[in-house]
C-alpha positions, -999 to +999 in steps of 0.1 A: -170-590+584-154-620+594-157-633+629-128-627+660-107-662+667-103-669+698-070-649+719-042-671+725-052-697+702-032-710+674-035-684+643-055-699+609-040-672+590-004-679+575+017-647+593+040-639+560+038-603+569+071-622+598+091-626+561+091-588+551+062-565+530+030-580+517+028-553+482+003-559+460+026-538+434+066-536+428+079-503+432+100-496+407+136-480+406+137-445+409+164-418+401+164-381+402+158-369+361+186-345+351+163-316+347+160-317+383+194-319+392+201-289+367+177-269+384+189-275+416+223-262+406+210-234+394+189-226+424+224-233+445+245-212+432+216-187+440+212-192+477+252-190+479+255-158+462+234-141+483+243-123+510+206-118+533+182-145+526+140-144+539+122-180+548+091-185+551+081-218+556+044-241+565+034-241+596+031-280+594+052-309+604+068-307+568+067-273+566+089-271+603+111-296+591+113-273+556+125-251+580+147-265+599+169-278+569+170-248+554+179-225+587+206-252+591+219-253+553+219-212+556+236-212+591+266-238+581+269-212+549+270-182+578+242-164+559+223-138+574+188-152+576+154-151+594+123-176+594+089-167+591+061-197+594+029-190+580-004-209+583-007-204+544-001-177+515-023-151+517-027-116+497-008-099+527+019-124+524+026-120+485+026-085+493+057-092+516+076-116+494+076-092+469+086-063+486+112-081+513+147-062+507+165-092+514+185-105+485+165-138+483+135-149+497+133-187+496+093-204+502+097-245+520+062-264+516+045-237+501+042-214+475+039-233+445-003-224+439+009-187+437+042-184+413+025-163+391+021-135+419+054-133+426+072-107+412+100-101+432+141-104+417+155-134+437+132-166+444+133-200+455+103-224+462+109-256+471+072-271+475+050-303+465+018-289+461+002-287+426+017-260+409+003-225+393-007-234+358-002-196+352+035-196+365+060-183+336+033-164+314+021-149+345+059-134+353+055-099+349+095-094+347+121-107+323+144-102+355+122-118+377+116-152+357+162-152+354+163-153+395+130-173+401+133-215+409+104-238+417+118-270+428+083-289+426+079-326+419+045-321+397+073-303+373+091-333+365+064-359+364+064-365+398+036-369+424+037-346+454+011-363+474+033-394+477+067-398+463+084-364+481+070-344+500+082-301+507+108-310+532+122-337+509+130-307+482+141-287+500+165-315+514+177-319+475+181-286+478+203-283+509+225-317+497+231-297+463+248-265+482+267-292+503+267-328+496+279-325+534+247-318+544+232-356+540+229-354+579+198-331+571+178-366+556+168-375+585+148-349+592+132-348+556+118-386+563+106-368+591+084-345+569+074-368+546+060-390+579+040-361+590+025-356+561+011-392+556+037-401+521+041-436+532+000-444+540+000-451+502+024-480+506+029-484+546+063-474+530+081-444+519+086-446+479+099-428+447+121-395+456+113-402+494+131-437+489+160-419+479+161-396+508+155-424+535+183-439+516+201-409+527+191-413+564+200-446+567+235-443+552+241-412+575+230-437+604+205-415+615+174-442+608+164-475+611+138-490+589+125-521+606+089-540+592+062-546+616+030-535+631+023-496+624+005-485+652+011-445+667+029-443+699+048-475+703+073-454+725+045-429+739+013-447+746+013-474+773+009-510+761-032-512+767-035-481+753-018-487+723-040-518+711-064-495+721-067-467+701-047-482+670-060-476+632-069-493+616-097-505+638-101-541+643-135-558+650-139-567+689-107-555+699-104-518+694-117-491+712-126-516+745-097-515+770-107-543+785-102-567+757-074-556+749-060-563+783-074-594+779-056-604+748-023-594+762-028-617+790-039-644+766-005-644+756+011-638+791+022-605+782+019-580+813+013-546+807+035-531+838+071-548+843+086-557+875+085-525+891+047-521+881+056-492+854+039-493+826+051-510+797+049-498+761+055-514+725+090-509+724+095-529+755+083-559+748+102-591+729+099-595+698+084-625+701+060-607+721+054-585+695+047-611+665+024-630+684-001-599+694+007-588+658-005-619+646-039-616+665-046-581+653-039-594+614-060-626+619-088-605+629-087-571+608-116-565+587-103-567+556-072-577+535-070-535+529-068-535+565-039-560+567-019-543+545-022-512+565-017-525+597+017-542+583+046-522+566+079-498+575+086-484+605+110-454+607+131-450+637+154-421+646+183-433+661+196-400+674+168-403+703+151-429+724+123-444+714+108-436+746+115-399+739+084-390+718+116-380+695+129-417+684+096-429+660+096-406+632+051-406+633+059-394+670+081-367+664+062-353+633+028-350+653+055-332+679+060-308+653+025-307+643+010-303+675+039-273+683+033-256+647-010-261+646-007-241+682+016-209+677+044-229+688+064-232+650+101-221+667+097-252+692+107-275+662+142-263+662+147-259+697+140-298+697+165-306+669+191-287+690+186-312+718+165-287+746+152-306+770+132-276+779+120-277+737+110-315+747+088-307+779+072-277+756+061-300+727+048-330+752+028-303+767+012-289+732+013-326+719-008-334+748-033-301+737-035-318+703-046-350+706-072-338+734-089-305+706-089-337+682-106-365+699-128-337+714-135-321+676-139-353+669-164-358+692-181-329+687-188-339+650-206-374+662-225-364+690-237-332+673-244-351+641-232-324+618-218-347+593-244-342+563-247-358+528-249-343+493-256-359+461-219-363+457-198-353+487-203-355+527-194-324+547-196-309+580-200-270+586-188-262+625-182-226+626-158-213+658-165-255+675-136-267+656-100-250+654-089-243+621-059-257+623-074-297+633-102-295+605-084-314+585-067-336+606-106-346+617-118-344+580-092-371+578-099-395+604-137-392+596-128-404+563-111-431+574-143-444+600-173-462+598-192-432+600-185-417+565-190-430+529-154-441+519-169-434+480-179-395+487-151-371+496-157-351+526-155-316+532-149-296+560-155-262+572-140-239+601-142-203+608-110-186+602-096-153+606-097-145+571-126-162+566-137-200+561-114-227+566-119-248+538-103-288+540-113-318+516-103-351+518-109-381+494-100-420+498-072-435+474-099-451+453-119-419+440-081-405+432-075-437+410-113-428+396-100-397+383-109-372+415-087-340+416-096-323+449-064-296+441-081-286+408-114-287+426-104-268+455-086-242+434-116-238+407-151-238+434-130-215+453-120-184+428-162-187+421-168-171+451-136-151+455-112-173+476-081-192+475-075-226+468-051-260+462-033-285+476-029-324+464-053-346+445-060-368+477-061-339+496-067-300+494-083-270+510-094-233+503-101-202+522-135-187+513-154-157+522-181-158+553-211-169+541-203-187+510-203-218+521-232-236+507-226-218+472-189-231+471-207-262+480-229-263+451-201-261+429-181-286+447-209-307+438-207-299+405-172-303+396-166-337+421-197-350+393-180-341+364-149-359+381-165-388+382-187-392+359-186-423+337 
C-alpha cells in the first residue's frame, strides 16, 4: 500500500484521468442484431392489439423504472392497465399470471428464470436475468408459445449483468410501439445505474450505450467524466470525501482529514452564508484538484480506475434534488421499492413534490437499516469462512430486502476475501433469503453464481437465479447449511483448475 502525499502539495502522479477515460480495453461498436428487432415487432404488435394489459414488475430500482416505462408506453396507447410490483416470482405469482383474464400480461425485470411455467395465451417478458433453459420444450400449449415473447439479452448473445439491464428492454420495447417514446431513455439509464451496469466500466456499454445515446439526444442527460463518488448533490462536501468508495488510505472514513484536505486546498465546506456546500457547488477547478489527491493516493491502480469514469446527470432536475444524478435517483427508487413504497417511483416522475419529500424520508430509512446491517455483521462477527465461499447467516437482524445490498459492500471491503464469493442469508416470509455475490475476477475464472444459485437451490426444494456476478435463491427454513454444502461443491467445480 503505498504511502499518503502530503495535502496541497504538488501531485507526483500525471492526472490524465483531466483528458477523458483511463480503459484498459476498447469497447467496441455495438448494434441491436436483427433477431432482436424482429422480435420486438412481434411483441408490439401484441401489446397494441390488446385491449386490457396486467404488469407486474421488480420491486427494484430497475424493476420501478420497468414500470414506469411501460405504465407510460400503455397510458400514451390509452390502454386499460394496472401494475403489480413483486419482491420476486413465486409459486403464488405463476399461479396468477396464468390465470389473469386480462388479454396480456406483460413481466419488466423479471420472469425470465420461470418461462417454462407460464402457460397462459398472451405474454410478454422483457427481463435480463439468465434465462429458463427449459423455456419452449417446457410450453405446454401450441397457443401459448404463438402469443409468448421473451425480450432477454442472454437470447441474443448478450450479457444481462452489464450491457442492458430489464428497464433497458423494456425501453426497446416501448421505442418499438412508438419511436416517439425516446423521451422514456432517460429513465432506462436510470435502471441500468441502479442496478450497478456501469461498475464494470465506470461507464455504461453495449445495448445501454445505445440507450444513453437515446437520453442524450432527447436532452434528457448529460454524460460528463470525473470523480464517481455517491451524493455529489445530496451529501454535504465533508461528508462526501467521507464516506466515498472506493476507500482511500488515510483519508476515508476520518472526517477530520478530510476537512483537512479541503482546506489544504482553500476549499470551504459552507459558502458565504455558512450553508453547507456540496460537490456540485464547487469550481471545477476545485474539483480536479481534490480529485487529484484522492487518485494520487488510492490503493491501487484498480482503485483509480474506479474512482474515475461517467457521470450521468438528469437534466430534467436539479442536481441538488436527490433527482438530477442518475446513482441518486436510483437508490430513491430503491430505498421507496425495498420499503413497500414501489408506487412512489411514478409519483416522482410526475413531478410531486409530495412523491419527493416521501422518497427523502425512505431514502433516509435506507442508508440508516444498511450502515446499521452493516454494522451488525462486523461487530457481531458473523461473517464465517468455508473452504470455498464466505457467508454470513442473520436470521430476522437483517431485512431481506438490504441482504444483498450488504452482501455487496462486504464484498467490496477489507473485511472479506475478494477471491471467495459471499453468501448471505435473511429470514423471509417464504422462507430464507438467499443473496450471493462474487468479484469480477472469479466471473472471468469461469464462476456462474445464476447456475449456482438455481442448481444448490432446487436440491433442497427452492428457487433460484439471477446473473453470473450476482444471484440469489429462496430456500426452505432450516436448509441453510445443506444448500451450503452444495454451494461449496458446485463454486469447486467452478473453479477448479
Amino acid at each position: 500500500m503505498m504511502d499518503i502525499m502530503p495535502f496541497g502539495r504538488d501531485s507526483l502522479y500525471n492526472p490524465r484521468w483531466m483528458a477523458g477515460p483511463i480503459m484498459s480495453d476498447a469497447v467496441p461498436e455495438v448494434a441491436f442484431p436483427p433477431k432482436l428487432l424482429a422480435d420486438l415487432r412481434r411483441a408490439a404488435a401484441q401489446i397494441v392489439s390488446a385491449r386490457r394489459i396486467t404488469v407486474i414488475t421488480h420491486i427494484d430500482a430497475d424493476g420501478i423504472t420497468s414500470g414506469a416505462i411501460a405504465s407510460e408506453t400503455l397510458s400514451r396507447l390509452g390502454k386499460e392497465f394496472t401494475v403489480h410490483f413483486e419482491k420476486k416470482i413465486t409459486d403464488e405469482v405463476i399461479e396468477r399470471v396464468n390465470s389473469d383474464d386480462a388479454d396480456l400480461v406483460w413481466i419488466c425485470d423479471l420472469g425470465s428464470a420461470y418461462m417454462s411455467q407460464f402457460t397462459r395465451i398472451g405474454l410478454v417478458v422483457t427481463d435480463h436475468h439468465v434465462p429458463d433453459s427449459n423455456w419452449r420444450t417446457g410450453q405446454s400449449l401450441l397457443s401459448a408459445f404463438g402469443c409468448s415473447h421473451q425480450l432477454n439479452p442472454h437470447l441474443y448473445g448478450v450479457d444481462g449483468s452489464y450491457e442492458v439491464c430489464g428497464a433497458g428492454m423494456t425501453y426497446l420495447l416501448s421505442k418499438t410501439i412508438d419511436p416517439r417514446n425516446q423521451d422514456l431513455a432517460y429513465i432506462a439509464v436510470i435502471g441500468a445505474i441502479g442496478d450497478l451496469q456501469d461498475l464494470q466500466n465506470s461507464r455504461l456499454v453495449s445495448w445501454n450505450r445505445l440507450i444513453l445515446d437515446d437520453a442524450v439526444e432527447a436532452g434528457d442527460v448529460e454524460v460528463s467524466f470525473g470523480l464517481r463518488y455517491f451524493g455529489r448533490g445530496t451529501r454535504p462536501l465533508v461528508q462526501f470525501l467521507q464516506y466515498g468508495e472506493p476507500a482511500i488510505p488515510g483519508i476515508t472514513g476520518d472526517m477530520n482529514v478530510c476537512l483537512a484536505l479541503l482546506e489544504s486546498f482553500g476549499i470551504s465546506a459552507v459558502d458565504s452564508n455558512g450553508r453547507k456546500r456540496y460537490w456540485c457547488d464547487l469550481e471545477e477547478s476545485e474539483r480536479m484538484v481534490v480529485t487529484d489527491e484522492l487518485v494520487t493516493n488510492a490503493g491501487s491502480d484498480a482503485d483509480r480506475e474506479t474512482l474515475l469514469g461517467e457521470v450521468y446527470t438528469i437534466t430534467r432536475y436539479p442536481v441538488r434534488s436527490g433527482l438530477g444524478d442518475a446513482k441518486e435517483f436510483a437508490t430513491t427508487l430503491n430505498s421507496c421499492g425495498r420499503y413497500g413504497d414501489d408506487a412512489t417511483g411514478p409519483r416522482i416522475r410526475r413531478g410531486g413534490r409530495s412523491a419527493l419529500k416521501d422518497a427523502e424520508n425512505k431514502r433516509r430509512d435506507h442508508r440508516r437499516n444498511i450502515s446499521s446491517a452493516l454494522n451488525y455483521v462486523k461487530e457481531n462477527s458473523l461473517l464465517m469462512r468455508g473452504s470455498h465461499v464466505q457467508y454470513f447467516i442473520d436470521g430476522s437482524a437483517i431485512k431481506e430486502t438490504v441482504v444483498g445490498i450488504v452482501a455487496n459492500m462486504l464484498l467490496n471491503s477489507e473485511d472479506v476475501d475478494p477471491d471467495m464469493p459471499i453468501i448471505a442469508f435473511a429470514e423471509a416470509d417464504d422462507g430464507i433469503k438467499v443473496s450471493a455475490r462474487a468479484s469480477k475476477r472469479l466471473i472471468d475464472r469461469g464462476l456462474d453464481l445464476s447456475r449456482i444459485m438455481t442448481e444448490a437451490a432446487a436440491s433442497v426444494g427452492g428457487l433460484g437465479g439471477g446473473h453470473s456476478v450476482a444471484a440469489g435463491a429462496t430456500i426452505p427454513e432450516g436448509k441453510e447449511m445443506v444448500f451450503l454444502d452444495r454451494v461449496e461443491a458446485l463454486v469447486k467445480d467452478c473453479l477448479s483448475p
